[in-house]
C-alpha positions in Angstrom: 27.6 7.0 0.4 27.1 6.4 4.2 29.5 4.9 6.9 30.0 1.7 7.1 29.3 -0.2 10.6 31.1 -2.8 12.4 30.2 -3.9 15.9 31.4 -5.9 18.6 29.0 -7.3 21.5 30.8 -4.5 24.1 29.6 -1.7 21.7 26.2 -3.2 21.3 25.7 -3.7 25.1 26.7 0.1 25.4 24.3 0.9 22.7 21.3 -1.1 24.1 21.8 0.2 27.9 21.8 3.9 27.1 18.8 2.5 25.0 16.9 1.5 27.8 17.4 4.5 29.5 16.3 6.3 27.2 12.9 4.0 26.3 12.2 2.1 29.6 13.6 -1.4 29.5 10.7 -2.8 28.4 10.8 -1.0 25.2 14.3 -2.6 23.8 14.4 -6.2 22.7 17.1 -8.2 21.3 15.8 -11.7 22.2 15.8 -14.1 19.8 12.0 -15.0 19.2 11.5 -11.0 18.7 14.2 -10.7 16.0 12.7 -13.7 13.9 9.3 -12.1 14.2 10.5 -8.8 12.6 12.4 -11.0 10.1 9.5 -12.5 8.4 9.1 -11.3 4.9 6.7 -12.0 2.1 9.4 -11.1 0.0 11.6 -14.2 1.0 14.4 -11.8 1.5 14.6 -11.6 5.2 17.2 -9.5 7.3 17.9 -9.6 10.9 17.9 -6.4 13.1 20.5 -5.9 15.9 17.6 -4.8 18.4 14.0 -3.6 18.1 13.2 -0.2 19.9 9.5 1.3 20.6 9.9 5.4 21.5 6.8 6.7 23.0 7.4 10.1 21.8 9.2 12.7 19.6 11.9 13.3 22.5 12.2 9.7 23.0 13.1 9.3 18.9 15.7 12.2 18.8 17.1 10.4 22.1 17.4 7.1 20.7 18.6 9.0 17.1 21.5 10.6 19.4 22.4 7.8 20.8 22.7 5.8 17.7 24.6 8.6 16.0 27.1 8.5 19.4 27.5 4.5 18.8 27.7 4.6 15.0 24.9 2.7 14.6 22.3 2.5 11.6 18.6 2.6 13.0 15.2 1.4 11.0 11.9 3.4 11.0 9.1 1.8 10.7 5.3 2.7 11.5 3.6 -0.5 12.6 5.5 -2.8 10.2 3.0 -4.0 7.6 4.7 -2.8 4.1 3.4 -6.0 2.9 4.6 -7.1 -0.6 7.9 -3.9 -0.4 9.7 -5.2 2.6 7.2 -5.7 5.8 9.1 -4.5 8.7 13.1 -6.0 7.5 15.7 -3.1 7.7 17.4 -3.1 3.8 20.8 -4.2 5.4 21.5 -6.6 8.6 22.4 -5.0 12.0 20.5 -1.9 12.0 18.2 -1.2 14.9 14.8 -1.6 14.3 12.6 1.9 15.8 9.4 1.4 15.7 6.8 3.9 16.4 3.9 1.7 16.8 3.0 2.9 20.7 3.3 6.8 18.9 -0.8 6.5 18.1 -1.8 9.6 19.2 -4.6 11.6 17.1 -3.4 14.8 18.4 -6.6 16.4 17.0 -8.8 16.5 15.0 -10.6 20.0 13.1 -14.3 20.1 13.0 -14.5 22.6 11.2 -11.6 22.6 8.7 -11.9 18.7 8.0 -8.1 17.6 9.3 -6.6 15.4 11.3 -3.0 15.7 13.3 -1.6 12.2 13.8 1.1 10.4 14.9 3.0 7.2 12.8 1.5 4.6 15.0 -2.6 5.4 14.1 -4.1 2.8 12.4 -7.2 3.0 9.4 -9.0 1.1 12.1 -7.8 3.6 14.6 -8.8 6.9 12.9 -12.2 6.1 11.2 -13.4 4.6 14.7 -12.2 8.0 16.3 -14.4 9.8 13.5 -17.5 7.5 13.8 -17.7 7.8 17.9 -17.4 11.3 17.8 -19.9 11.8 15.2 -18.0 13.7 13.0 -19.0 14.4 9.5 -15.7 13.1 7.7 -14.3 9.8 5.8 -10.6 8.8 5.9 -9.1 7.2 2.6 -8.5 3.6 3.0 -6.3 1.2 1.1 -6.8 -2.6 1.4 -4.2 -3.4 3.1 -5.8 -4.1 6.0 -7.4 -2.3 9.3 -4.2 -2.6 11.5 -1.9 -0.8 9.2 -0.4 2.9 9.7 -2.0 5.7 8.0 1.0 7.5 8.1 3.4 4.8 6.8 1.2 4.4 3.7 1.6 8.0 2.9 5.0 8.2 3.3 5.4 5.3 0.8 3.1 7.2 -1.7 0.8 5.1 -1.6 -2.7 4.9 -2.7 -6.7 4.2 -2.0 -9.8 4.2 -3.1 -11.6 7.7 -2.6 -11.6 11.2 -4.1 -9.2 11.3 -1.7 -6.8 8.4 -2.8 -3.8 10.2 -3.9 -3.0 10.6 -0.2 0.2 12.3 -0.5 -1.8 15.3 -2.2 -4.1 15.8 0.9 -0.8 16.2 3.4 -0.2 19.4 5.4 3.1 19.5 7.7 5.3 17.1 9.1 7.2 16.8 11.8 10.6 15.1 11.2 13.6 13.5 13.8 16.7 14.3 12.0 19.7 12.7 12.1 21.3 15.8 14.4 18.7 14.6 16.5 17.0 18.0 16.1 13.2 18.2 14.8 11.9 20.1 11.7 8.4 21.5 11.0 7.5 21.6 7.5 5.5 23.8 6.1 4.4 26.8 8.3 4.5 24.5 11.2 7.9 26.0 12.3 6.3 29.6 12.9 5.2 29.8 16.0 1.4 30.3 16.2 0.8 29.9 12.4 -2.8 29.9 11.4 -2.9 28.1 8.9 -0.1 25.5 9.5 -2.2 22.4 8.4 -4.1 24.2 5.8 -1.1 25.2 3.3 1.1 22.9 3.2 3.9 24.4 1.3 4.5 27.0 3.5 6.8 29.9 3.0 10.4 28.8 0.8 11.8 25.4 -0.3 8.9 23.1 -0.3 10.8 20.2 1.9 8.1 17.1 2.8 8.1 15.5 -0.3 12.3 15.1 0.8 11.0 12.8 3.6 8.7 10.2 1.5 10.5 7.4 0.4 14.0 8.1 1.6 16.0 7.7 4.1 16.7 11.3 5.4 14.5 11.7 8.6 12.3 9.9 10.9 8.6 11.4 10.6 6.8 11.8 14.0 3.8 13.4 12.7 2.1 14.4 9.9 -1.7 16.8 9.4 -4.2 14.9 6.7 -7.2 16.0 5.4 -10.6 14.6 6.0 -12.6 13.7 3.4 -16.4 15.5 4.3 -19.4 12.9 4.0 -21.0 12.6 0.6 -24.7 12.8 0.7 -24.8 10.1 -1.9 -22.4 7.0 -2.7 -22.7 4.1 -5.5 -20.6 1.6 -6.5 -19.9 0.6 -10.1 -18.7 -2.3 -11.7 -17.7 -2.3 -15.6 -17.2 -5.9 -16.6 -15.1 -6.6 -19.7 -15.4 -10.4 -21.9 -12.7 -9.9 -24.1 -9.1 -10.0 -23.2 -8.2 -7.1 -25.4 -11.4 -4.6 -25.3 -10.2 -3.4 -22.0 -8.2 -0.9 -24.0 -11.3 1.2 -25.5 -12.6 1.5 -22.0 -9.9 3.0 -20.3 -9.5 5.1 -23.2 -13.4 5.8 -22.2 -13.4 6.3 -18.6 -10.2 8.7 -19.3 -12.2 12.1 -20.1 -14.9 11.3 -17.6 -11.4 11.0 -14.7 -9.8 14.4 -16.0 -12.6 16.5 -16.3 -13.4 15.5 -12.3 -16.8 13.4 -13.3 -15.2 10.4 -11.8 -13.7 11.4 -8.8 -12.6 8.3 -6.8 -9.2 5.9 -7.9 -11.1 3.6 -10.1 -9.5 0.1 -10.2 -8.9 -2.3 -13.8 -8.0 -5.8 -12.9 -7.5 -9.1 -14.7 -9.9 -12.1 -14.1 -7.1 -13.5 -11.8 -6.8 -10.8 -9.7 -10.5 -10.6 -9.1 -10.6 -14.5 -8.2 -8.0 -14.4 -5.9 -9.9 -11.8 -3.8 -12.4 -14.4 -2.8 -10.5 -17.8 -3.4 -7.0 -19.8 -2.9 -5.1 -21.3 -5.5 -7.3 -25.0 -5.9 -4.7 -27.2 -5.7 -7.0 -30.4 -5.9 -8.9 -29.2 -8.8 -5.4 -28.0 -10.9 -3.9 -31.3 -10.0 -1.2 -30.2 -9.2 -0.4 -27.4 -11.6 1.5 -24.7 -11.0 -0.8 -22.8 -13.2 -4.3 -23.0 -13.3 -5.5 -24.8 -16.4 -7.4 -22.9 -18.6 -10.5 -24.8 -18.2 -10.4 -24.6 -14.7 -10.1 -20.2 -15.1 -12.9 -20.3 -17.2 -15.0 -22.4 -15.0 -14.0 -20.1 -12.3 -14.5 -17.1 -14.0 -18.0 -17.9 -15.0 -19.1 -19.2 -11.5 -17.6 -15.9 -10.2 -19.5 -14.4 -12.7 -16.2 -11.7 -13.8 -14.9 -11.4 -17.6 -11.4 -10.9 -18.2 -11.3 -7.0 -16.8 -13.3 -5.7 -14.3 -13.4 -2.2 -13.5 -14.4 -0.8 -10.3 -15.2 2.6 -9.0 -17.5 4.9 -6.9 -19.4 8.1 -7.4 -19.5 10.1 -4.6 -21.5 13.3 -4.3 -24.7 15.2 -3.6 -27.9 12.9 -5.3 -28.0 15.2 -8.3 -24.2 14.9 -8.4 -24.1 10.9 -8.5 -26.9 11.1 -10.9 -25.3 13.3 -13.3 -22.4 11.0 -12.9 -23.9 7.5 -13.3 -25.6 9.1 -16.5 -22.1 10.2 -17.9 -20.4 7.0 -17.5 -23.4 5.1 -18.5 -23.0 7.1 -21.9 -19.6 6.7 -22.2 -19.8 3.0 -21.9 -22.3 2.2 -24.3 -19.8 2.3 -27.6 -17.5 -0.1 -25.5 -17.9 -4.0 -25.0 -17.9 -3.2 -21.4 -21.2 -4.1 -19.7 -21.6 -1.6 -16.2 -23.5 -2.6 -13.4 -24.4 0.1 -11.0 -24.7 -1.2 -7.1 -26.6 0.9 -5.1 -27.4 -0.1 -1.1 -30.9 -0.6 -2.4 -30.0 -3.6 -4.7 -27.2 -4.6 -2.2 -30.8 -5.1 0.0 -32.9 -7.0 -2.1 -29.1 -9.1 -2.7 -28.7 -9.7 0.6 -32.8 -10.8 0.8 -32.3 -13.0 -2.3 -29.2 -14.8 -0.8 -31.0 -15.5 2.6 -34.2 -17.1 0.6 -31.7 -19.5 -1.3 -30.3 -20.6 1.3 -27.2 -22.8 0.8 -28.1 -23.6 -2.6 -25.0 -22.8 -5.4 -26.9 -19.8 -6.2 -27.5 -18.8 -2.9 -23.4 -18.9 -2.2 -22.6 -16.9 -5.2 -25.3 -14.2 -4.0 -24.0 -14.0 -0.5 -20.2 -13.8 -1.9 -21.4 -10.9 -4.1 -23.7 -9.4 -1.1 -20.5 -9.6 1.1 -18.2 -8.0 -1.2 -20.4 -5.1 -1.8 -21.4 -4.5 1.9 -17.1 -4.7 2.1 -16.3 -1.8 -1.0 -19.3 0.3 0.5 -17.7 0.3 3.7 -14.5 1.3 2.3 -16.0 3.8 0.2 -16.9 5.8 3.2 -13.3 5.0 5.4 -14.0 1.6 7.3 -11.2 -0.3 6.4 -11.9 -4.1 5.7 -9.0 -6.8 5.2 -10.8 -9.3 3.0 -8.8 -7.5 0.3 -5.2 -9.0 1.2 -7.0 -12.3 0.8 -4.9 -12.4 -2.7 -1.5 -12.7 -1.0 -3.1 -16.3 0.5 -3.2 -17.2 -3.0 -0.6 -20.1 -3.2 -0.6 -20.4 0.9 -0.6 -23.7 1.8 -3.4 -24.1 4.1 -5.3 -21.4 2.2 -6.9 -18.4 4.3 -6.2 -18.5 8.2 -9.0 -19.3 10.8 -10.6 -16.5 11.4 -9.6 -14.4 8.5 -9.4 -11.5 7.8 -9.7 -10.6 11.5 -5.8 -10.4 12.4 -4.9 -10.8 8.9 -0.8 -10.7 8.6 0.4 -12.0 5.4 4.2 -11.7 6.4 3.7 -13.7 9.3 1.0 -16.2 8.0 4.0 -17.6 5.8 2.7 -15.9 2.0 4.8 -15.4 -0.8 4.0 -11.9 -2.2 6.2 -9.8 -4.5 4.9 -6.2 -6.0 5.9 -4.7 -9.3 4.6 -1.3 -9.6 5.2 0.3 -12.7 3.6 3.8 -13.6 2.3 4.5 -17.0 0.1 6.8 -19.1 -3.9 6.3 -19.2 -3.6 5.0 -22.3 -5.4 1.6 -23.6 -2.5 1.0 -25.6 -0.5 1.1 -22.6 -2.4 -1.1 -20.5 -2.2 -3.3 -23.1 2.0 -3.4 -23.7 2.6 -3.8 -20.1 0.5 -6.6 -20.4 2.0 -8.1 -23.6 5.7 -7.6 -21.7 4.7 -9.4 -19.1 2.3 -12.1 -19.6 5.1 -14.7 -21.4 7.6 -14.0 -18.1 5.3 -15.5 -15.8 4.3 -18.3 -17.9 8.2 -19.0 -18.7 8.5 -19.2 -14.7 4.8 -20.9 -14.1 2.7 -18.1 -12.3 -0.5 -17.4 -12.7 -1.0 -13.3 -13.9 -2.7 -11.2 -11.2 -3.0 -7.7 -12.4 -4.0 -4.7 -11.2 -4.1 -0.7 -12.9 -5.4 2.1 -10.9 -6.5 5.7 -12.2 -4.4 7.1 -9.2 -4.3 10.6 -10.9 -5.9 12.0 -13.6 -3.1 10.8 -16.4 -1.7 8.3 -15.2 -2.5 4.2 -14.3 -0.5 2.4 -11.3 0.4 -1.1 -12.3 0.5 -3.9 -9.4 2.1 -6.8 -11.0 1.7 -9.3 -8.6 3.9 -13.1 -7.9 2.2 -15.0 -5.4 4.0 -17.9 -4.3 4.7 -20.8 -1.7 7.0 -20.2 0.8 7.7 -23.8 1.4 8.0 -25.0 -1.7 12.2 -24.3 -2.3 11.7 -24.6 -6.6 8.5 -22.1 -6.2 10.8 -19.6 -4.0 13.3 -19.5 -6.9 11.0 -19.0 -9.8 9.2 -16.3 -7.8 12.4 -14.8 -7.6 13.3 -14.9 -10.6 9.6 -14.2 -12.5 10.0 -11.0 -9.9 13.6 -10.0 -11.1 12.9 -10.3 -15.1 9.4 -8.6 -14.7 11.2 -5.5 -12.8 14.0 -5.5 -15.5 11.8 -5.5 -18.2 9.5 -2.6 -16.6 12.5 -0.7 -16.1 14.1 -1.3 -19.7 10.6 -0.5 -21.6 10.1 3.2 -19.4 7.3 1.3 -16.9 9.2 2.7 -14.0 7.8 1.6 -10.3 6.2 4.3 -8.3 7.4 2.1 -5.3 9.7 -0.5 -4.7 10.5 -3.1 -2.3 13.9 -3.2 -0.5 15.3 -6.3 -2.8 15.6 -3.4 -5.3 16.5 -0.2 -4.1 20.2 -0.7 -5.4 18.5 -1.2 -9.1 17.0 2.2 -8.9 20.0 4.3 -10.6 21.2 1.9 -13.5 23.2 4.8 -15.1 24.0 6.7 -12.6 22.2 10.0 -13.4 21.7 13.6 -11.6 18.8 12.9 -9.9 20.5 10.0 -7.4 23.2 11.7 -7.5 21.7 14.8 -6.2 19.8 12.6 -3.8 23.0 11.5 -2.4 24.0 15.1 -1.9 20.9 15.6 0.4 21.8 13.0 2.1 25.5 13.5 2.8 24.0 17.3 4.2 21.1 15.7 6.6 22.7 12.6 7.4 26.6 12.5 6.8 27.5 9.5 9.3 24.4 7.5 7.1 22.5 7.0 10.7 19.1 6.6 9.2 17.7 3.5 7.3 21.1 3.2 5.1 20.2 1.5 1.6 16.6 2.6 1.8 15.5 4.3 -1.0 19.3 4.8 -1.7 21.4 2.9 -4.9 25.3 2.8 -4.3 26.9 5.0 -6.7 28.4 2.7 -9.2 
C-alpha cells in the first residue's frame, strides 16, 4: 500500500528550495548535526530524515503537503517530538521529511464559560496550565508524566492517558482540524458549518463520526484540535494503597473495580510493581549490585523497605466538593478493609506537618526519606490539579550511565540524554486475575534476558487496565542493547499471542500489528488508498504491509 520513493540529490534540491519558499529558509534544515538530533531514539532503532521542516501555520502545512505530494516525497508529522519510549521524533522509514509543528503553539482561545480550550500541535502541558493560572481561570488541564515540554495535542492523538477525571483525553476532544494529503483542510465535527454554535461542544457533529480516523494513523496532518477543561475541584486528596504480598494485589483491583464504575473514583488510578515505584526516585545502583544486571534480591528488599513501598502500590486522587471527597475517602476506606492493602490518605495538611518533620530532621536518614516522600507529594498534588512536573520520566534514567542529568528534571529529554526505554502496552480487563497472568507471562522473559520488571496498570476506563511493561536499558553497553531487544520482541509476541493487545505501539512494530491479515487493516488500508493514494503522509505509521 503506498508509493514507493526513490530520490536523487537534483530532486531533493528541488524539493527543499520550493520548501524554503514556502517556510522561510530558516525553517528547513538538512545539515548534518540537525538530522542526528532528530535521530536519537530511546528505542535504539534510529532512522534518518531527508530534511526537517517547521510550518508556522495551517497554510504553511497544506503548502509544504503540496509540495511533497508534487515531488513524491513521504513527509513526518510530529508535534514537539517527545513520544518517548514509541519512537521520539524518528519517521518509521528513512528519507521522509520530518514536519514539525512545534512553532504552531497558538492557544487560539480559551472559553470561560464553557471550560474549553482551542489549540494548536505545538502547546505544551507547561504551556497551557501557565496560560490558565495567569489568567486566573477556574480550570485544570490533564497531565501525563511525560514531562512539562511535551505537546498536549500529540499525546491525544496517540490515545494516550493521565491522571485526572479527565485522563481518558481522547474522550474530552471536540473538532479537529486536519491537512490532508490533497493539501485541502477538513473540520471535524460541526466545525465545517460555518458559524456553528456549538462546534467544540458536540464533537460528533452531524454524519460519519471522522476524528477518531486521524489518531494513530497516518491519514492527515492535525493542525488543531478543541479540549475540554477540567473545572477546579473544591477539594483534592491523594491516596496511596500499599500492598506486601506479591499476589494480594489481585483482591484489590477486584476492590477498587465497583468503586471506578459506579464514578466514586473518578481519577485514572495507577497499580505498580515495587520496581517501578523505586525507579521513580532512584538509578539502577550499580556499586551496590556489583555488577548485576539484575538487582539482587536482597538489595530490592533493602530498597523497598527504605522506600517504605510493598510489592504494589496503588495511587489515586479524589477530587470533588468536601462532602464529595469525604463520601469518597469513606467508600474506599470500606472497600479496603477486607483486602491486605493498607491505604494511606495524603491530605495538604499532613503533606505540612511532613514537610515540618523533614526540616527538624535535618539530614539525618529519616530526615531524607521524609523530604523524598514530602517532594513526591507536593509533585502528584501539583499534577492532580494540571501542573505538569517531569520527575516522573526519572524511570527511563534507570540503567543510564551517569544516572539522572544535572539539573534534572528541568530540561529532562530521555531520547537525547542517551536512555534505553522500550514500552509494551497491552490492554486488559479490570480483572485481578488478569493483572496477575500478564504478570506470570512476563516476569520469566525478563529474567531469561536479565531485566529488572518495572510494571505499571492503569484504571484508564472504567473496565479496563493499561499495562506499561517497561525495558530499561544501557545504550552503551552493545550485549544490553541486544537483550533489550530481544526481552522487548518476546514480551510483545507473547502479549499479542495471549489477547494482551497494545493500546499503542512504537514504530519498531507497526508492521506486527496485522499477523493474519484481517478486515480491520484491510479496511484501514482502504481509507488510506481514498485520503492518501500516492502514500504522502507518514508511510508505515500505524500501517502493517499486507502480507
Amino acid at each position: 500500500m503506498g508509493a514507493t520513493f526513490e530520490h536523487g540529490a537534483a530532486a531533493n534540491v528541488y524539493l527543499l528550495d520550493e520548501l524554503r519558499a514556502i517556510v522561510g529558509g530558516a525553517q528547513i534544515r538538512d545539515d548534518v548535526a540537525t538530522l542526528e538530533r532528530y535521530a536519537r531514539s530511546t528505542a535504539s532503532r534510529s532512522t534518518r530524515a531527508l530534511a526537517v521542516v517547521t510550518p508556522g501555520s495551517v497554510a504553511e502545512v497544506a503548502g509544504v503537503v503540496r509540495a511533497a505530494l508534487r515531488h513524491r516525497t513521504p513527509v513526518y508529522p510530529i508535534s514537539t517530538g517527545k513520544n518517548w519510549g514509541y519512537g521520539d521524533a524518528c519517521p518509521v522509514t528513512e528519507g521522509q521529511v520530518i514536519v514539525e509543528l512545534s512553532r504552531m503553539n497558538r492557544i487560539i482561545t480559551v472559553d470561560p464559560t464553557l471550560a474549553y480550550a482551542v489549540i494548536e500541535p505545538g502547546v505544551t502541558q507547561r504551556q497551557l496550565s501557565e496560560y490558565l493560572a495567569a489568567h486566573k481561570l477556574d480550570f485544570w488541564i490533564d497531565c501525563t508524566g511525560a514531562g512539562p515540554d511535551t505537546s498536549f495535542m500529540g499525546n491525544i492523538l496517540e490515545r494516550g492517558f493521565g491522571h485526572s477525571p479527565y485522563g481518558n483525553r481522547l474522550q474530552h476532544v471536540a473538532g479537529m482540524q486536519v491537512v490532508l494529503a490533497s493539501g485541502d483542510v477538513l473540520e471535524t465535527g460541526f466545525g465545517h458549518y460555518p458559524n456553528a454554535r456549538a462546534a467544540y461542544l458536540f464533537p460528533y457533529g452531524v454524519g460519519p463520526f471522522l476524528d477518531g480516523l486521524f489518531t494513530q494513523s497516518n491519514f492527515g496532518i492535525v493542525t488543531r484540535i478543541a479540549i475540554w477543561l477540567m473545572p477546579k475541584s473544591e477539594a483534592v486528596e491523594h491516596f496511596f494503597c500499599t500492598v506486601e504480598r506479591h499476589e494480594d494485589i489481585g483482591a484489590v483491583v477486584d476492590a477498587l473495580r465497583p468503586l471506578r464504575m459506579d464514578g466514586t473514583l473518578r481519577s485514572i488510578l495507577h497499580i505498580g510493581n515495587d520496581l517501578r515505584v523505586l525507579s521513580g526516585g532512584t538509578v539502577y545502583p550499580r556499586e551496590q549490585a556489583g555488577g548485576a544486571p539484575m538487582l539482587p534480591g536482597g538489595l530490592r528488599q533493602r530498597m523497598r523497605e527504605g522506600a517504605g513501598v510493598g510489592a504494589w502500590t496503588v495511587s489515586g486522587a479524589l477530587y470533588g466538593s468536601k462532602r464529595q471527597v469525604a463520601a469518597a475517602r469513606h467508600a474506599l476506606k470500606q472497600a479496603m478493609k477486607p483486602t491486605p492493602a493498607r491505604t494511606i490518605i495524603l491530605t495538604e495538611g499532613r503533606l505540612r506537618l511532613g514537610a515540618l518533620a523533614a526540616r527538624l530532621l535535618g539530614g539525618t536518614r529519616a530526615g531524607k526519606r521524609m523530604r523524598a516522600r514530602v517532594d513526591l507529594g507536593e509533585a502528584l498534588f501539583a499534577m492532580n490539579r494540571g501542573v505538569p512536573n517531569g520527575r516522573f520520566l526519572a524511570g527511563a534514567y534507570w540503567r543510564r550511565r551517569g544516572g539522572l542529568p544535572s539539573g534534572f528534571p528541568h530540561d529532562a529529554n530521555p531520547a537525547a540524554d542517551n536512555c534505553g526505554l522500550l514500552w509494551v502496552s497491552p490492554i486488559l480487563p479490570m480483572r485481578g486475575a488478569d493483572l496477575l497472568a500478564v504478570y506470570r507471562l512476563v516476569e520469566p522473559v525478563f529474567a531469561e534476558f536479565r531485566f529488572d520488571l518495572f510494571i505499571t496498570f492503569s484504571m484508564i476506563n472504567e473496565r479496563a487496565l493499561g499495562g506499561v511493561i517497561t525495558v530499561a536499558y544501557d545504550k552503551d553497553d552493545p550485549d544490553e542493547v541486544a537483550r533489550a531487544l530481544g526481552c522487548y520482541q518476546k514480551v510483545f509476541d507473547l502479549c499479542m499471542a495471549e489477547g494482551y493487545v497494545p493500546y499503542r505501539v512504537g514504530n519498531q512494530s507497526m508492521a506486527q500489528l496485522d499477523p493474519h491479515s484481517d478486515v480491520f487493516w484491510a479496511t484501514v488500508r482502504q481509507i488510506k488508498a481514498a485520503l492518501d493514494p500516492d502514500g504522502i503522509i507518514a508511510p508505515g505509521r500505524y500501517q502493517p504491509p499486507p502480507l
